[in-house]
C-alpha positions in Angstrom: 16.7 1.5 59.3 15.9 -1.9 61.0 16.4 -5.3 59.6 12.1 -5.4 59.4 11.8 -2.5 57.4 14.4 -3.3 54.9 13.0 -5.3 53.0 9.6 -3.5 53.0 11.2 -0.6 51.3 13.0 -2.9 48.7 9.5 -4.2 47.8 8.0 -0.5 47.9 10.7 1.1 45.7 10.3 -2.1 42.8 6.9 -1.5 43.3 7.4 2.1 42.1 10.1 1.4 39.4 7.2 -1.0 38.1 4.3 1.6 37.7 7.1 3.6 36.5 7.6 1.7 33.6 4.5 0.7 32.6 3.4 4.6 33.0 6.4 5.1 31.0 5.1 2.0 28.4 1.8 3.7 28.3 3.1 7.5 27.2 5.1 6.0 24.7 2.1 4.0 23.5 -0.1 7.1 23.5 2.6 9.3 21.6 3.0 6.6 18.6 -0.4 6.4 18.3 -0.7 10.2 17.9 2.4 10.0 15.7 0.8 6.9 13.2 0.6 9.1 10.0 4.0 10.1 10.4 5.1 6.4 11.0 2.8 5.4 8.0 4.9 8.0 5.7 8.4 6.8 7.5 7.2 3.2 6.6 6.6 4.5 2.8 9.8 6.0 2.9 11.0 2.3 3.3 8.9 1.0 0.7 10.9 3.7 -1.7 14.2 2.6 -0.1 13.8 -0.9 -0.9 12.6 0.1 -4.7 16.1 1.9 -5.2 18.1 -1.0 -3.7 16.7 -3.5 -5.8 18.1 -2.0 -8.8 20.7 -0.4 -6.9 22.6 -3.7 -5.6 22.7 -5.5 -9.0 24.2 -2.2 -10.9 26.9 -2.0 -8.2 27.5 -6.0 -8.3 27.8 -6.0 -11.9 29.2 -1.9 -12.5 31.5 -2.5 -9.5 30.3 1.4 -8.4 30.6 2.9 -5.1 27.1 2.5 -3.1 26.0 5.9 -3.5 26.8 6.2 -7.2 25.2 2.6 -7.5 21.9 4.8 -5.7 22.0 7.5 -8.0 22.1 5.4 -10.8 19.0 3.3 -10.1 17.3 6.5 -9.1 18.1 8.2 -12.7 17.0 4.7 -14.3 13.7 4.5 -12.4 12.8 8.6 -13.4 14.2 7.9 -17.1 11.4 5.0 -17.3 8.9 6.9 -16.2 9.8 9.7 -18.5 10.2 7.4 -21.1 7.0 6.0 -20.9 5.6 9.2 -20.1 6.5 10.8 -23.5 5.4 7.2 -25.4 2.1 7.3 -23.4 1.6 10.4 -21.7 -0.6 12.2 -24.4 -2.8 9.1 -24.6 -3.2 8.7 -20.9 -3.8 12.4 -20.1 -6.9 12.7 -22.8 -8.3 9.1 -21.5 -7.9 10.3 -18.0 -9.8 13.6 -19.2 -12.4 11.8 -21.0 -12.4 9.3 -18.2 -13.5 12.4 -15.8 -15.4 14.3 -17.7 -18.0 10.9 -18.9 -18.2 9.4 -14.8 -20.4 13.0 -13.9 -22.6 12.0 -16.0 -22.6 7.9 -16.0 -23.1 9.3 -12.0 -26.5 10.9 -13.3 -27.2 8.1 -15.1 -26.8 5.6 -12.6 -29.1 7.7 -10.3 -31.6 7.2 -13.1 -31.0 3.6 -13.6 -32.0 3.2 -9.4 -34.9 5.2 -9.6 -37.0 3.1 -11.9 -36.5 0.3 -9.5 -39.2 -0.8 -6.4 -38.2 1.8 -4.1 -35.7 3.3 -6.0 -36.4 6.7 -5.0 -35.6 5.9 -1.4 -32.7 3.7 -2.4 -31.1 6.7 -4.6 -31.9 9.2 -1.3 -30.7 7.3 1.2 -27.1 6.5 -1.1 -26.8 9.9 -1.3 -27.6 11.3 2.1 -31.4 11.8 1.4 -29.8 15.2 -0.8 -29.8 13.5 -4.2 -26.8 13.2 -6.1 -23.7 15.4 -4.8 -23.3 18.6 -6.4 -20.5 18.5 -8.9 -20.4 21.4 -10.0 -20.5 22.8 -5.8 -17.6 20.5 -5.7 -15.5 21.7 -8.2 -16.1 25.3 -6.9 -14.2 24.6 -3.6 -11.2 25.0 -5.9 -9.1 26.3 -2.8 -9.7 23.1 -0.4 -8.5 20.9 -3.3 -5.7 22.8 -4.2 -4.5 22.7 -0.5 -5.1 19.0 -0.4 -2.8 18.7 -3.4 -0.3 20.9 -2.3 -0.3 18.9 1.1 -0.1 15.6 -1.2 2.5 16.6 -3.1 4.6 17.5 -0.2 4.0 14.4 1.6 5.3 12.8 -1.6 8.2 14.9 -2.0 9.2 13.9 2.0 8.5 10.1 1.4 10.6 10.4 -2.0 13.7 12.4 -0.4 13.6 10.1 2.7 13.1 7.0 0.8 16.9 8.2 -1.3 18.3 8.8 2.4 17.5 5.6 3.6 18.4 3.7 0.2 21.9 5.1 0.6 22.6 4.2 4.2 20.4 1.7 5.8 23.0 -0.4 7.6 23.9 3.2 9.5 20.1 4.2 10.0 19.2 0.1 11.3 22.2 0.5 14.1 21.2 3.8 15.0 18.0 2.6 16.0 18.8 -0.5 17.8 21.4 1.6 19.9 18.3 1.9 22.0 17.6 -1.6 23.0 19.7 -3.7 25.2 23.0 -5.0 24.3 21.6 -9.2 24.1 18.3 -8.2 21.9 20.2 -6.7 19.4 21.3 -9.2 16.7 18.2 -11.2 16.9 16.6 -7.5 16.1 19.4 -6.9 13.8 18.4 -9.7 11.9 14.6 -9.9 11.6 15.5 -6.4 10.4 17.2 -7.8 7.6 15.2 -10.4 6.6 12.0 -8.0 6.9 13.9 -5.6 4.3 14.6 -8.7 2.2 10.7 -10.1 2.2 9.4 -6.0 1.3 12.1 -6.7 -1.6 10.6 -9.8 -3.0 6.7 -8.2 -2.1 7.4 -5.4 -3.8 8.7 -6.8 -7.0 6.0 -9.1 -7.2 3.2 -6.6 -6.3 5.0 -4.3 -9.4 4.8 -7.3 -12.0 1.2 -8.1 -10.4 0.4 -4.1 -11.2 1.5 -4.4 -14.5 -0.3 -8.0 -15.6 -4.0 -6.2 -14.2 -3.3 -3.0 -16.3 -2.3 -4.2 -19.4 -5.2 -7.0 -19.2 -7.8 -5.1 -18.6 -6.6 -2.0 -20.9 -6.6 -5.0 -24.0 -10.1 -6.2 -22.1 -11.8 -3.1 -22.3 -10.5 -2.0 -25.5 -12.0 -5.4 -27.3 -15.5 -4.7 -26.0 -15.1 -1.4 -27.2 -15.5 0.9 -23.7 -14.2 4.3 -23.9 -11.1 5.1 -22.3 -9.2 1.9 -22.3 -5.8 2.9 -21.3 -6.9 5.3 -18.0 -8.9 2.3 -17.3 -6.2 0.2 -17.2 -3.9 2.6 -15.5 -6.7 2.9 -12.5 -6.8 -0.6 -12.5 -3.2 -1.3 -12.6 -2.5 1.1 -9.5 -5.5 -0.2 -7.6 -4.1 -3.3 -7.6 -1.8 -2.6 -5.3 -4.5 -2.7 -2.5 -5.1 -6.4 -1.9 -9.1 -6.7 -2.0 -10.3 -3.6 -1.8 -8.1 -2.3 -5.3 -10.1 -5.4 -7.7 -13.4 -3.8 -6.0 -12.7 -0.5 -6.8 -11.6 -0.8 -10.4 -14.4 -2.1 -11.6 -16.2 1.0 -10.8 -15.7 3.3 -13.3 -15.4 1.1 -16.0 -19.0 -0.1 -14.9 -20.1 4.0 -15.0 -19.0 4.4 -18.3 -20.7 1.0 -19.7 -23.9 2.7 -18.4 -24.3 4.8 -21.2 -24.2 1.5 -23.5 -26.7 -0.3 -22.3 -27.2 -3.2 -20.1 -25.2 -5.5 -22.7 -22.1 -3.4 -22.4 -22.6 -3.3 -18.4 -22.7 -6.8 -18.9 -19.3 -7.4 -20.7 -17.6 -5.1 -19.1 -18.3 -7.1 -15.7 -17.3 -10.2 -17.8 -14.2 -8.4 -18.8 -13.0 -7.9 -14.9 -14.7 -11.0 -13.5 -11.9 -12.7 -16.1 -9.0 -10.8 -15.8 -9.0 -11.0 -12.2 -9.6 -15.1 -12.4 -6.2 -14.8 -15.1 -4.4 -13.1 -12.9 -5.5 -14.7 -9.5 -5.0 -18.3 -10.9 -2.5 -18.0 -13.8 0.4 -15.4 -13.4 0.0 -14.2 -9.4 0.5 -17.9 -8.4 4.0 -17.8 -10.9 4.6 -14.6 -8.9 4.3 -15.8 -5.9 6.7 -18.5 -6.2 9.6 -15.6 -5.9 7.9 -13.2 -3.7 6.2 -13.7 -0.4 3.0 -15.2 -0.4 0.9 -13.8 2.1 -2.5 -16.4 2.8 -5.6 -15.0 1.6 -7.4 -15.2 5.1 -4.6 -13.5 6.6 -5.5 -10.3 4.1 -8.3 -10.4 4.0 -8.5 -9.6 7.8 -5.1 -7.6 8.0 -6.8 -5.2 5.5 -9.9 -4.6 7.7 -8.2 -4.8 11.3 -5.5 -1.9 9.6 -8.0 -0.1 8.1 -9.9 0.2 11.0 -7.0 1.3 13.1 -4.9 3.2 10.6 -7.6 4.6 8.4 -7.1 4.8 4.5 -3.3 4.5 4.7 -3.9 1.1 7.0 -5.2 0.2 3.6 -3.0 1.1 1.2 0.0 -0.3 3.0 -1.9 -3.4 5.0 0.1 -5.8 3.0 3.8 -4.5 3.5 2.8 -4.0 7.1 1.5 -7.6 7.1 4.8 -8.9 5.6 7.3 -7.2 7.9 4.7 -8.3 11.0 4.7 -12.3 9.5 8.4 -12.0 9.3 8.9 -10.7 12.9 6.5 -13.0 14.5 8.0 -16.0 12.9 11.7 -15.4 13.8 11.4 -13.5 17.1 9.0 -15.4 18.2 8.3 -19.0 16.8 11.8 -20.0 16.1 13.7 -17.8 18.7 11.4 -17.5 21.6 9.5 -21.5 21.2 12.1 -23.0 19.2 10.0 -24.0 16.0 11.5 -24.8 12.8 9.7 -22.2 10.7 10.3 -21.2 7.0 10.5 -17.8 6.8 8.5 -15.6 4.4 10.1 -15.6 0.8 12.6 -18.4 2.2 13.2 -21.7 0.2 15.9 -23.3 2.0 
């Protein structure tokens, strides 16, 4: 080989090693986005991980346990509340949940009804319903074997999350190394950390979005109770777990207890608008603010828009878990990026030093 073509073949083969690597980039792009509901269950596998360890950590600092004892110690706590408030409520929640189902079929019927005597109503009422009328309930309930299937497949998927979530709680140093084994040798303790502080932000967002849950529920289960709308506990329940969802879970609540004022009257529909309208101003300018001040307090804006850009990408699950996904990306961005990349002097999320 001559001195001339020398460096023409240097300059071919990082030519190749570049299309290489980006071909290489692109598979792997291609391959996670085929594998996003599996990530989305890995990442509420997580979410279950950092649950356990937040009551895990403070029995072993105070019990003096081993960590896995300290594990399955939270873990028998957390099931012994839910059993506990299970048999308290459970026989209460299950007939309000029953009622609660069996009353929105025909609050559905009644709605249709409601539209109908409207200016255009009839062609407002077809078009919400596909031009078919109302769905067919009792068609739906026959297709006993899809649902079952769906619940089978749910309940697995829970199960998995569940059983993962306890493998990760117990050994997250081990399963964090593991991982970064893959990246160079320099990146790895500024990965090592932003994975730390990202598992310390879910902490604090979790705990607050728990005690956030709980405010909405018992405020609007007293609410709805005082105006006297059926159900008051499963409506509180709904709305306790819906808001969980940032945006969307508020909207969504208010929807069945709205069906079931239907067969009050206007009045009733009335209130019981009144009865959301204030427990979400209590709890948006009153207690989530308090909260806030020891969890991480993710701008408005910022949600709003996370929640539509995830659920478009992600689907129903983008949803559900925008906000987790939007604390661990705010973490990431501000200390891989901002402070270690351009050097800014950033607080990070949760931080008050």
């Amino acid at each position: 080989m001559t001195d001339e073509t020398k460096p023409q073949t240097d300059n071919d083969s990082r030519f190749m090693r570049r299309v290489l690597l980006i071909a290489g980039l692109a598979a792997v792009l291609a391959l996670l986005l085929k594998l996003i509901p599996v990530l989305l269950l890995a990442f509420a596998a997580v979410i279950i991980a950092v649950l356990v360890r937040s009551l895990a950590d403070p029995i072993r600092a105070v019990t003096r346990l081993p960590t896995g004892v300290s594990i399955a110690a939270a873990t028998i706590a957390i099931l012994a509340g839910l059993g506990g408030a299970g048999w308290l409520f459970g026989s209460t929640v299950s007939a309000q949940v029953e009622a609660l189902a069996n009353r929105l079929p025909g609050s559905l019927t009644e709605l249709k009804a409601l539209i109908e005597t409207l200016p255009f109503g009839s062609q407002i009422a077809d078009q919400l319903n596909g031009g078919g009328g109302l769905p067919d309930i009792q068609g739906m309930v026959g297709q006993v074997g899809g649902y079952v299937m769906a619940v089978i497949g749910a309940g697995a998927n829970l199960l998995l999350v569940v059983f993962a979530g306890l493998f990760f709680a117990a050994g997250p140093e081990r399963m964090r190394d593991g991982l970064l084994m893959l990246v160079p040798r320099p990146s790895r303790d500024p990965l090592r950390e932003a994975a730390n502080e990202s598992a310390r932000a879910l902490r604090l967002w979790l705990l607050g979005t728990l005690a956030d849950m709980v405010v909405v529920g018992v405020l609007t289960g007293i609410g709805t109770a005082l105006i006297g709308l059926p159900s008051p506990v499963a409506l509180g329940l709904f709305a306790g777990l819906a808001a969980f969802v940032p945006i969307v879970g508020p909207i969504v609540s208010v929807v069945p207890g709205v069906l079931l004022a239907l067969e009050q009257g206007p009045e009733m529909i009335l209130w019981t608008v009144a009865v959301y309208f204030i427990v979400q101003q209590i709890e948006s300018n009153l207690f989530y603010p308090f909260i806030q001040k020891r969890a991480v307090d993710l701008p408005p804006v910022l949600t709003l828009f996370g929640v539509l850009a995830l659920g478009t990408l992600l689907g129903p699950l983008g949803v559900v878990f925008a906000s987790p996904l939007l604390v661990v990306a705010l973490v990431w961005i501000k200390l891989l990026y901002l402070r270690n990349t351009l050097g800014e002097d950033i607080q990070l999320p949760g931080r008050t030093d």
